[in-house]
C-alpha positions as a Markdown table, in Angstrom:
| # | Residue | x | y | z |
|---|---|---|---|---|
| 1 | Unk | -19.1 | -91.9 | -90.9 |
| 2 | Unk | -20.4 | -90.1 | -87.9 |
| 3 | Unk | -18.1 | -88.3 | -85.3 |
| 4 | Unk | -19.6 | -89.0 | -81.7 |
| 5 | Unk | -18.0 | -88.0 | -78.0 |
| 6 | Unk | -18.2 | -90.2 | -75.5 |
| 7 | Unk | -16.2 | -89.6 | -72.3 |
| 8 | Unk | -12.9 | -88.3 | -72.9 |
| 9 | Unk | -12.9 | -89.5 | -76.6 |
| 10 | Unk | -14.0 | -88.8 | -80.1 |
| 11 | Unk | -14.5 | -91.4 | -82.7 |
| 12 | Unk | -15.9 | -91.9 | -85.9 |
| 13 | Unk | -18.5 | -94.8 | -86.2 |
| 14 | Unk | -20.5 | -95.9 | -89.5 |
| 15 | Unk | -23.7 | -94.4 | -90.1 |
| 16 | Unk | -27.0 | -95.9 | -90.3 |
| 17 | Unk | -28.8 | -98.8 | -88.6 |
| 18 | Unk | -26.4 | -100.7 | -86.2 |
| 19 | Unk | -26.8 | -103.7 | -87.3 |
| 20 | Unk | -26.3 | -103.2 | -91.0 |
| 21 | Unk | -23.2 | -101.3 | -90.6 |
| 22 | Unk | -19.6 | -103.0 | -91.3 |
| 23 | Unk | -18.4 | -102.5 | -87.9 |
| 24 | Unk | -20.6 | -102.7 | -85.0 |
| 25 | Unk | -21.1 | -99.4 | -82.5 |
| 26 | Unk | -24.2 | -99.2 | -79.8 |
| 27 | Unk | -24.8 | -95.7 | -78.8 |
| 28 | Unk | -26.9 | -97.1 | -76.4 |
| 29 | Unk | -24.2 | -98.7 | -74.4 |
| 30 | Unk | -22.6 | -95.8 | -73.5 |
| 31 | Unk | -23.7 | -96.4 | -69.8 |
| 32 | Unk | -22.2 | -100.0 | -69.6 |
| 33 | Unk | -19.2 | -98.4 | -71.1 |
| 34 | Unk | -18.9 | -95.7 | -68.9 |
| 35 | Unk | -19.6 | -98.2 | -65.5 |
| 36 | Unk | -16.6 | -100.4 | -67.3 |
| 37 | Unk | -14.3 | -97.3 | -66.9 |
| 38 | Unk | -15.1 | -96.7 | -63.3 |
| 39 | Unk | -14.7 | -100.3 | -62.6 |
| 40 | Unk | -11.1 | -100.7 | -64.6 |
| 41 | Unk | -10.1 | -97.3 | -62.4 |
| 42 | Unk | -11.2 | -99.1 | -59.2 |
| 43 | Unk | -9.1 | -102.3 | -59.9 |
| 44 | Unk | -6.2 | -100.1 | -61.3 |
| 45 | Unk | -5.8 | -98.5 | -57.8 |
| 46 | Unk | -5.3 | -102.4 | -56.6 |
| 47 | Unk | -2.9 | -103.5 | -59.7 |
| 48 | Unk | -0.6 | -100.8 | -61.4 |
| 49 | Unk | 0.7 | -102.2 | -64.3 |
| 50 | Unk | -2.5 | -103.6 | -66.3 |
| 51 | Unk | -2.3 | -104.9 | -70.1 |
| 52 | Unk | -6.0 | -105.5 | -71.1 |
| 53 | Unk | -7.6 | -107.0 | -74.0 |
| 54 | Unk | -10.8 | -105.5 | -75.8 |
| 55 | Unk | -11.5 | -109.0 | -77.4 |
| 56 | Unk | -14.0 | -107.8 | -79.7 |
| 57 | Unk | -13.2 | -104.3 | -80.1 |
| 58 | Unk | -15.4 | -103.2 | -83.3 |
| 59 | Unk | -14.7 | -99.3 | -83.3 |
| 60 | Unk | -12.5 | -99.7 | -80.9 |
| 61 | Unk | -14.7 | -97.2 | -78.3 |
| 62 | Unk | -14.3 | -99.8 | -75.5 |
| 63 | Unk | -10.6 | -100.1 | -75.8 |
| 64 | Unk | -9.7 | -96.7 | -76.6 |
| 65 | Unk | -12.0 | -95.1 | -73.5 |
| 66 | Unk | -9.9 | -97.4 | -71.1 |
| 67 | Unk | -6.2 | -96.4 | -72.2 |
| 68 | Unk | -7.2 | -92.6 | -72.5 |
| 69 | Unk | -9.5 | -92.6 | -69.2 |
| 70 | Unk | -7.8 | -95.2 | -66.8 |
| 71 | Unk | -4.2 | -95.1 | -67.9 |
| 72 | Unk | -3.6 | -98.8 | -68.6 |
| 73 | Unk | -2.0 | -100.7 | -71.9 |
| 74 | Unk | -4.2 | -102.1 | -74.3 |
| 75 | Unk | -4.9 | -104.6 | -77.4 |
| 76 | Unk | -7.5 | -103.9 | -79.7 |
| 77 | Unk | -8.1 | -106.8 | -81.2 |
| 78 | Unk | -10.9 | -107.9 | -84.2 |
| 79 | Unk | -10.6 | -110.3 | -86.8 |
| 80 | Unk | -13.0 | -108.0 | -89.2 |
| 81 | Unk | -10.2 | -106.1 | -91.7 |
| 82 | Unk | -13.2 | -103.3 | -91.5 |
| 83 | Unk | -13.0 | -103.1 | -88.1 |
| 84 | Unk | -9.4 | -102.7 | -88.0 |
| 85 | Unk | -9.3 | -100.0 | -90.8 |
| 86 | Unk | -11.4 | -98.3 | -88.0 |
| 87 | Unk | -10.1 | -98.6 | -85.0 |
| 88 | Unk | -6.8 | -97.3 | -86.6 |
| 89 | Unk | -8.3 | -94.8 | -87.4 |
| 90 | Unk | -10.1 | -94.2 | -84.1 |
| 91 | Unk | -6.5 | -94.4 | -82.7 |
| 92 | Unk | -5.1 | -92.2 | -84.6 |
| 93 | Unk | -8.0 | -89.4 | -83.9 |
| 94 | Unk | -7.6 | -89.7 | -79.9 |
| 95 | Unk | -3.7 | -89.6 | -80.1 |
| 96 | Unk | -3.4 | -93.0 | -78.5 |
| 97 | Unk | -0.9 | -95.7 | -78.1 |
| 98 | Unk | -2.8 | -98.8 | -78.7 |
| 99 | Unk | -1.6 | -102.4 | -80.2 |
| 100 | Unk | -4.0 | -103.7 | -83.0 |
| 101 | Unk | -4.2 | -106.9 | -83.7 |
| 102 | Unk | -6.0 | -108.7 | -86.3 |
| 103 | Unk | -6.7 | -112.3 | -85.2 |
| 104 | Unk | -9.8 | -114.5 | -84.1 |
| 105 | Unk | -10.2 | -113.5 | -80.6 |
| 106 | Unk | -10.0 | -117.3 | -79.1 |
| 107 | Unk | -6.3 | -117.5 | -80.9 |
| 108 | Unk | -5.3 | -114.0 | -79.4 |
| 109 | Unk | -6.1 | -115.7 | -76.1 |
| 110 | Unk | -4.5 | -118.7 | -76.3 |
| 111 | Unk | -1.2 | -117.3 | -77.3 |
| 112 | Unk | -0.8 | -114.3 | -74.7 |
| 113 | Unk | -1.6 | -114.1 | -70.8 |
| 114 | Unk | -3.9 | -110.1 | -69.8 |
| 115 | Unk | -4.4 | -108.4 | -66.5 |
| 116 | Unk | -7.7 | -107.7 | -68.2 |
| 117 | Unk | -10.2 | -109.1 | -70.3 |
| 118 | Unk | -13.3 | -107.3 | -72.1 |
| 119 | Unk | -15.0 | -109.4 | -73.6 |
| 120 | Unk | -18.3 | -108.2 | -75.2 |
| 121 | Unk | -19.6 | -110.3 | -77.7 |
| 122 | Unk | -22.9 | -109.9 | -80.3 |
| 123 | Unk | -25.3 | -112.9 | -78.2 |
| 124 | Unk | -23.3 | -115.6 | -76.3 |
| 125 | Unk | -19.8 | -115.2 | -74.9 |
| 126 | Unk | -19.9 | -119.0 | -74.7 |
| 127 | Unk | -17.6 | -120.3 | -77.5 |
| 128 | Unk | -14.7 | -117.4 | -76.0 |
| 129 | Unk | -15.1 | -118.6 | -72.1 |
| 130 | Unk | -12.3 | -121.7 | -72.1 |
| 131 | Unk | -10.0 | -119.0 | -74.1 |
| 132 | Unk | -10.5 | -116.4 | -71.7 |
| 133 | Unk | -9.9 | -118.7 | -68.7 |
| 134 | Unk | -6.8 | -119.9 | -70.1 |
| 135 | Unk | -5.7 | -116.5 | -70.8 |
| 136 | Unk | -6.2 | -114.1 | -67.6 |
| 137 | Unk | -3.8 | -114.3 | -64.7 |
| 138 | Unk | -4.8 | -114.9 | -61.3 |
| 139 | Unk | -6.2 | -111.6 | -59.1 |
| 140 | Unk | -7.0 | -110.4 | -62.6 |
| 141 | Unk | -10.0 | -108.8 | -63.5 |
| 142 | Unk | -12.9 | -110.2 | -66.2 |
| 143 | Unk | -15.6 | -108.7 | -67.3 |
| 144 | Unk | -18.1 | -110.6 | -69.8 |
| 145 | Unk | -21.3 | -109.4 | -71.6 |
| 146 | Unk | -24.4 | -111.4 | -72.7 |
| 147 | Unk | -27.0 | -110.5 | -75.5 |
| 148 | Unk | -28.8 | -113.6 | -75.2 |
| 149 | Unk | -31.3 | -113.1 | -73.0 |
| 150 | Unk | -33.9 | -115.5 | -73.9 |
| 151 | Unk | -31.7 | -118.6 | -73.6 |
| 152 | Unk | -29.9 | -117.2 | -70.2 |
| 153 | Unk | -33.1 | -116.1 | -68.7 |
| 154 | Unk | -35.3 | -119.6 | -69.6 |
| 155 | Unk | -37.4 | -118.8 | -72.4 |
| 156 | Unk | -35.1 | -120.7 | -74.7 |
| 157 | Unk | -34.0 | -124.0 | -72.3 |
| 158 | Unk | -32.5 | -125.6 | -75.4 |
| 159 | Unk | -30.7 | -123.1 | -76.6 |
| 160 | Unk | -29.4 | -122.5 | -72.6 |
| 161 | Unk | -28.3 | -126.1 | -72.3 |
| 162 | Unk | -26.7 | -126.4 | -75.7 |
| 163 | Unk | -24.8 | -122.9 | -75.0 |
| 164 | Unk | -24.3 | -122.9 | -70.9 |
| 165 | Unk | -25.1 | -126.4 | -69.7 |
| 166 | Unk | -27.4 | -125.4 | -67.4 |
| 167 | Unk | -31.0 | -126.6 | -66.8 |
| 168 | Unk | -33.5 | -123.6 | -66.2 |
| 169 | Unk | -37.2 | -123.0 | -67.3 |
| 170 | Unk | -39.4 | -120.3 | -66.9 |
| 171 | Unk | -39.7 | -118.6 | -64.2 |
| 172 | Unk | -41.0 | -115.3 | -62.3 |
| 173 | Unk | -37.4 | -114.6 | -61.4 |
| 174 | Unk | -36.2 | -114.4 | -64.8 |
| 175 | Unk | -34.0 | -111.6 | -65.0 |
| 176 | Unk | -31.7 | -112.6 | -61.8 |
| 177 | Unk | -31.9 | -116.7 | -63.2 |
| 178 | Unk | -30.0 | -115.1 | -66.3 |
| 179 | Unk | -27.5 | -113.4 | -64.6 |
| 180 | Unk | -26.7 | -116.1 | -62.5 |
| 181 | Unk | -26.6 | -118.9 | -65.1 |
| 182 | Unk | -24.2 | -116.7 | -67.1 |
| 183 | Unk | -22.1 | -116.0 | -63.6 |
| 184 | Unk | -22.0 | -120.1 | -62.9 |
| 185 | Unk | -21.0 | -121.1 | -66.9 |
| 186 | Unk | -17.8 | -118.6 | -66.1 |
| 187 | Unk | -17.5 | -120.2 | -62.8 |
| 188 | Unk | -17.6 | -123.2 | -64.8 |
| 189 | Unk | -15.5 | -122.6 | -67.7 |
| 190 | Unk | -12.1 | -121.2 | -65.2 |
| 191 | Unk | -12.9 | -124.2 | -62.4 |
| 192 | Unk | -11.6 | -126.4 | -65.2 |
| 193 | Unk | -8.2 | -124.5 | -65.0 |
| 194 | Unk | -8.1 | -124.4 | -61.6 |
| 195 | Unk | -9.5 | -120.9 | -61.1 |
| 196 | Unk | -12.1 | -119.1 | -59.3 |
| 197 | Unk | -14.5 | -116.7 | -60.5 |
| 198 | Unk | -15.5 | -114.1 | -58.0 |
| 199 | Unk | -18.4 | -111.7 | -58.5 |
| 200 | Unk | -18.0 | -108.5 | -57.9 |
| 201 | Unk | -20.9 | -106.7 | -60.0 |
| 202 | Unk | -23.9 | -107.2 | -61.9 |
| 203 | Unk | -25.7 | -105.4 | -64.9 |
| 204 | Unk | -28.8 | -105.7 | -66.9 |
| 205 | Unk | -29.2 | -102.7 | -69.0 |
| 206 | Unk | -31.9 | -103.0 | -71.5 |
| 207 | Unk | -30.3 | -106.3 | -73.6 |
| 208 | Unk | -27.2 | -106.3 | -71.9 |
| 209 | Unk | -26.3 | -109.3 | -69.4 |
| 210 | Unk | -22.8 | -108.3 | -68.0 |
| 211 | Unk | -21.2 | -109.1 | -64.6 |
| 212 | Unk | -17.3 | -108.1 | -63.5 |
| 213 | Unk | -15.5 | -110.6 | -61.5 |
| 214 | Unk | -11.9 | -111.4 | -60.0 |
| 215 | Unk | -10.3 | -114.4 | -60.9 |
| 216 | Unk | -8.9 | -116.1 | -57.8 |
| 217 | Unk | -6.5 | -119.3 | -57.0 |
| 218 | Unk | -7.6 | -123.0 | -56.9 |
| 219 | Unk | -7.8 | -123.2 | -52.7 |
| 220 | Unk | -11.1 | -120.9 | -54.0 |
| 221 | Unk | -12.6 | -123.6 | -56.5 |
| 222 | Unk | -14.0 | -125.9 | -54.0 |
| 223 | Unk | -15.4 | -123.2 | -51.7 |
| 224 | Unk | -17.5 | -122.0 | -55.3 |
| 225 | Unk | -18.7 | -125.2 | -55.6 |
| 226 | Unk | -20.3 | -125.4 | -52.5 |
| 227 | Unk | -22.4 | -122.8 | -53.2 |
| 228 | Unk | -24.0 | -124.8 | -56.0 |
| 229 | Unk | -27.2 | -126.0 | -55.7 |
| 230 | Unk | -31.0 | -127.0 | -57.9 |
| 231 | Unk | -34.2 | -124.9 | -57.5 |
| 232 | Unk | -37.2 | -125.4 | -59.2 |
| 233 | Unk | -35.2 | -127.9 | -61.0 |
| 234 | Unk | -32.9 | -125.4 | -62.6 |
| 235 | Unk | -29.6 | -126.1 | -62.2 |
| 236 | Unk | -27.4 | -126.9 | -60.7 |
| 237 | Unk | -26.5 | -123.0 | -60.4 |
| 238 | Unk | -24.3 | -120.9 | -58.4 |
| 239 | Unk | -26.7 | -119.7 | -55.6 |
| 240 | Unk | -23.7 | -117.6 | -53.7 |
| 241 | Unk | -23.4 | -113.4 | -53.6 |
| 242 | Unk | -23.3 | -112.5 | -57.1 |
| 243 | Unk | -22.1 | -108.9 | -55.9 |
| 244 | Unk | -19.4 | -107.2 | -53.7 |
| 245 | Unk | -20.9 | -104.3 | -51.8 |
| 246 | Unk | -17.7 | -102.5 | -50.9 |
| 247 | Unk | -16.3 | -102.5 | -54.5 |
| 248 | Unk | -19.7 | -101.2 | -55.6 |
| 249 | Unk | -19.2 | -98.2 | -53.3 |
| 250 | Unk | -16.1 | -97.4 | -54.5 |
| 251 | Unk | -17.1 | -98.0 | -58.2 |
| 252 | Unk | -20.0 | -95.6 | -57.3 |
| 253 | Unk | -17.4 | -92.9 | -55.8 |
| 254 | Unk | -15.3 | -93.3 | -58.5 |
| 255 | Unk | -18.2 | -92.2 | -60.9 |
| 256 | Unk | -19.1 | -89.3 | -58.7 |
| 257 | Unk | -15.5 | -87.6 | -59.6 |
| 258 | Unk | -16.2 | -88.3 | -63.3 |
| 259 | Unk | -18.4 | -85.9 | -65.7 |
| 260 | Unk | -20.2 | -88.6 | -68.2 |
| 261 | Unk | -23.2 | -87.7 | -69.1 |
| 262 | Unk | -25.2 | -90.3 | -67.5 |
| 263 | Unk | -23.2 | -90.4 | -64.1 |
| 264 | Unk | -26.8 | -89.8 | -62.4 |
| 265 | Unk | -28.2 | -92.4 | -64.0 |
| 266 | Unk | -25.4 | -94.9 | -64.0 |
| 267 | Unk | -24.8 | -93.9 | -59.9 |
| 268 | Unk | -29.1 | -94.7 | -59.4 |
| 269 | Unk | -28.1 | -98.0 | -61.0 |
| 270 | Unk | -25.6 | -99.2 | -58.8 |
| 271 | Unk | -27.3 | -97.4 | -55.8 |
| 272 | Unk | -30.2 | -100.0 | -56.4 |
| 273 | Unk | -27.8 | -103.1 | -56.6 |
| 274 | Unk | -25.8 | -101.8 | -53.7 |
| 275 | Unk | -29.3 | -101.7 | -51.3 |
| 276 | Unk | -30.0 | -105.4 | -52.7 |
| 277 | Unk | -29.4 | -108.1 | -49.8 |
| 278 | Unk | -27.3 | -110.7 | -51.3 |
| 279 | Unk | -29.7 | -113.7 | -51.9 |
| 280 | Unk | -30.5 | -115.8 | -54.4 |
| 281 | Unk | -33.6 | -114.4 | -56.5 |
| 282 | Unk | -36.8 | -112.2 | -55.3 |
| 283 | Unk | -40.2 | -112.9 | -55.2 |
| 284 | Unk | -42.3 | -110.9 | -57.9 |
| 285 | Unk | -45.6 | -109.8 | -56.3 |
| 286 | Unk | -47.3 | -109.2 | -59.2 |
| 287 | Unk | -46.7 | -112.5 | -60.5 |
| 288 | Unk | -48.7 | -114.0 | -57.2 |
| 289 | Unk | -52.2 | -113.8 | -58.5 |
| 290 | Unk | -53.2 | -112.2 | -54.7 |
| 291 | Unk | -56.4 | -110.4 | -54.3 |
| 292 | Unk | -55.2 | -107.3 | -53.5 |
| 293 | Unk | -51.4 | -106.5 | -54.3 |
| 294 | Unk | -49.6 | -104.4 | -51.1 |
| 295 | Unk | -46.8 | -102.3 | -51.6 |
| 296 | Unk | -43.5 | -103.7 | -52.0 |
| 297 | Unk | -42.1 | -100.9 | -49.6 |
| 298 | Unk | -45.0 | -102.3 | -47.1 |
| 299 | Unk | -44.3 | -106.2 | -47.6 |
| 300 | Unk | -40.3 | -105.4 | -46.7 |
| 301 | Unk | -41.0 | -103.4 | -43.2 |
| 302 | Unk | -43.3 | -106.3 | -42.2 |
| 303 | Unk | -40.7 | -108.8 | -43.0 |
| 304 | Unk | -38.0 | -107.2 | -41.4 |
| 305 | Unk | -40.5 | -106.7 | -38.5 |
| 306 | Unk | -40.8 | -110.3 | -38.6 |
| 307 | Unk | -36.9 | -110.9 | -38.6 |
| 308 | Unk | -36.1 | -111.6 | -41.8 |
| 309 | Unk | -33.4 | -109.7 | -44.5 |
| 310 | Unk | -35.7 | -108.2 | -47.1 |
| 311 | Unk | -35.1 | -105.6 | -49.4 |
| 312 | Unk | -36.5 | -104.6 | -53.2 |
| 313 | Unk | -34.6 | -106.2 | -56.8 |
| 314 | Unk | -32.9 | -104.0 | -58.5 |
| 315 | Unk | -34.5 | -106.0 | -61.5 |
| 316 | Unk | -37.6 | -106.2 | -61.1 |
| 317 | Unk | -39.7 | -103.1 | -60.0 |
| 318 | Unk | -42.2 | -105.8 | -57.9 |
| 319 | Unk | -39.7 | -108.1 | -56.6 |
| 320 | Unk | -39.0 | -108.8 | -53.3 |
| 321 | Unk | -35.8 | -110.3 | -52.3 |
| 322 | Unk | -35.7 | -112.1 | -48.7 |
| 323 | Unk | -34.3 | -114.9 | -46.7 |
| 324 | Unk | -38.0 | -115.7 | -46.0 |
| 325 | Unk | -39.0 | -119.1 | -47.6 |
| 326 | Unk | -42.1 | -119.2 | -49.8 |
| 327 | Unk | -44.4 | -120.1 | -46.6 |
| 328 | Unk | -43.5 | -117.9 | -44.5 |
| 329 | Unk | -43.4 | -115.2 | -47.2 |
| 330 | Unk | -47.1 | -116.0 | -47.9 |
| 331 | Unk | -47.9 | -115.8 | -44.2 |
| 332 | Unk | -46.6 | -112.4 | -44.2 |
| 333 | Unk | -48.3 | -111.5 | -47.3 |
C-alpha cells in the first residue's frame, strides 16, 4: 500500500499499475474529484440533510472526501470483499462515520431511495442507469461518469447503440456528440420513471465523460423531450443546454475558497465551459480543409459582427460554437 493526500484526506491505495491492483484508485482523477466536492458543497447550501451513495466506491476516496469536506451522510458501497477491507480501512484512517455496504450496486439501488448518487463506473454506466433512476429522489442531485469514449463519441456506433440506444457516427464534433449522447441515455433512462434530468455541468478530463444534473418532476419530461431532435443522422439526441451557467459560477467560487492543489487548473476548466454559448456542438476549423486557416479568436469577432452568438469549445482548441448555420458560417469564413 501507498499513503496518498488528497484534499482533506489520507488514504492508503494498492501499489502498482492501476489496473492490476485489487481495488481500483486513479491518481489522475483527483481533479474530477475535487470539482465533485465543490459541486456536492454547492447543492448542500440548496438541500441540508443529504444521504449520498458512492455506488462504486473502490478505496473509498470519492465517498470519504464528501462526508469529511461537505458534511453530508454517506454509503460506501462495493461488491469487491477487497474493496471493502479497504475502504474500512480508509475509514478508519480519516476518523469518519461512514456506512459500508457490501452489495451489487444495482441491488443497493433498488432497495433504498439517496439525495445523491455517485456513480462512477470502469467504461459504461449503462447497465446502473434504470437503478439509479429508480433510486434518487426528486430535486436530487446525480452525477454519472463515462470511460467509454469510443462508443459515446462514434467511433464505435455498435457498441453506442447496443449500450445507449442512440444512432451516431463519426463526426468532427466528437467530443461534445459524446457528452451529449451520455446526457440524453440519462434523460432517457429517468423519463421512463417519470423524471427529468437537468444538466447542470459537463466534464471531459482526459478519459473521463462526466456531467452533474438535477432530477426534476414529470411536468419537466415533456418539455425534455422537445428538445430532441436528428443531425447528421445521429440521433435522436438531446440538442438542449447541457450546462447551467449560474451553478457553474458558484461551483467556480466555491473552489476559489478551497486549497486543492489543482484549484487553478480545475477553476481554468470551468472558466472555459462557463464562456461557452449554450448550443449544440462547434464547428472544428481545422477539420474544414480551407486554404488558409484564420484564427478562431478572428472567425468569432466577425460572427458576432455579423449578429450571431459565437464563442470558442471548451473541447476542442479549434472549435467554434455558433448559432450560425453551416452556410452562413462558410460565408463568414
Amino acid at each position: 500500500m501507498d499513503k496518498v493526500k488528497e484534499g482533506k484526506i489520507e488514504i492508503n491505495v494498492p501499489t502498482g499499475r492501476i489496473y492490476d491492483a485489487a481495488v481500483f484508485y486513479n491518481k489522475d482523477a483527483e481533479i474530477v474529484r475535487d470539482i465533485s466536492v465543490a459541486v456536492l458543497s454547492v447543492f448542500k447550501t440548496k438541500v441540508e440533510d443529504i444521504e449520498m451513495l458512492d455506488a462504486l466506491s473502490a478505496s473509498g476516496v470519492s465517498g470519504i472526501r464528501y462526508v469529511k469536506e461537505v458534511g453530508v451522510k454517506a454509503v460506501l458501497n462495493d461488491n469487491n470483499p477487497k474493496a471493502i477491507e479497504l475502504i474500512k480501512n480508509n475509514i478508519e484512517l480519516n476518523s469518519v462515520e461512514v456506512e459500508v455496504s457490501n452489495k451489487d450496486a444495482n441491488l443497493i439501488m433498488r432497495e433504498r431511495l439517496f439525495d445523491f448518487i455517485d456513480l462512477d463506473p470502469f467504461g459504461s454506466p449503462s447497465i446502473f442507469m434504470d437503478s439509479v433512476a429508480r433510486s434518487l429522489k426528486y430535486n436530487r442531485l446525480l452525477a454519472v461518469s463515462a470511460t467509454d469514449g469510443g462508443a459515446l463519441s462514434g467511433s464505435f456506433p455498435n457498441a453506442c447503440f447496443r449500450k445507449y440506444a442512440i444512432k451516431v457516427g463519426r463526426t468532427p464534433y466528437y467530443s461534445e456528440l459524446g457528452i451529449r449522447v451520455l446526457i440524453t441515455f440519462i434523460m432517457n433512462s429517468f423519463a421512463r420513471y417519470d423524471k427529468a434530468f437537468r444538466p447542470l455541468l459537463f466534464l471531459i478530463y482526459k478519459h473521463y465523460y462526466r456531467v452533474y444534473g438535477i432530477i426534476e418532476g414529470s411536468g419537466k419530461v415533456t418539455k425534455m423531450l422537445k428538445q430532441y431532435g436528428t443531425i447528421d443522422n445521429i440521433g435522436p439526441i438531446y440538442l438542449g443546454p447541457i450546462k447551467d451557467d449560474e451553478f457553474i459560477k458558484q461551483v467556480i467560487d466555491e473552489l476559489e475558497k478551497r486549497d486543492f492543489k489543482n484549484k487553478d487548473k480545475e477553476i481554468a476548466i470551468l472558466t472555459k465551459i462557463l464562456r461557452e454559448i449554450n448550443v449544440p456542438f462547434y464547428y472544428d476549423i481545422s477539420k474544414m480543409h480551407l486554404a488558409k486557416v484564420p484564427a478562431v479568436h478572428d472567425i468569432i469577432l466577425k460572427l458576432k459582427e455579423n449578429g450571431f452568438e459565437a464563442s470558442r469549445s471548451s473541447l476542442c482548441d479549434t472549435g467554434v460554437k455558433t448559432n450560425a448555420k453551416l452556410e452562413e458560417f462558410m460565408k463568414i469564413l
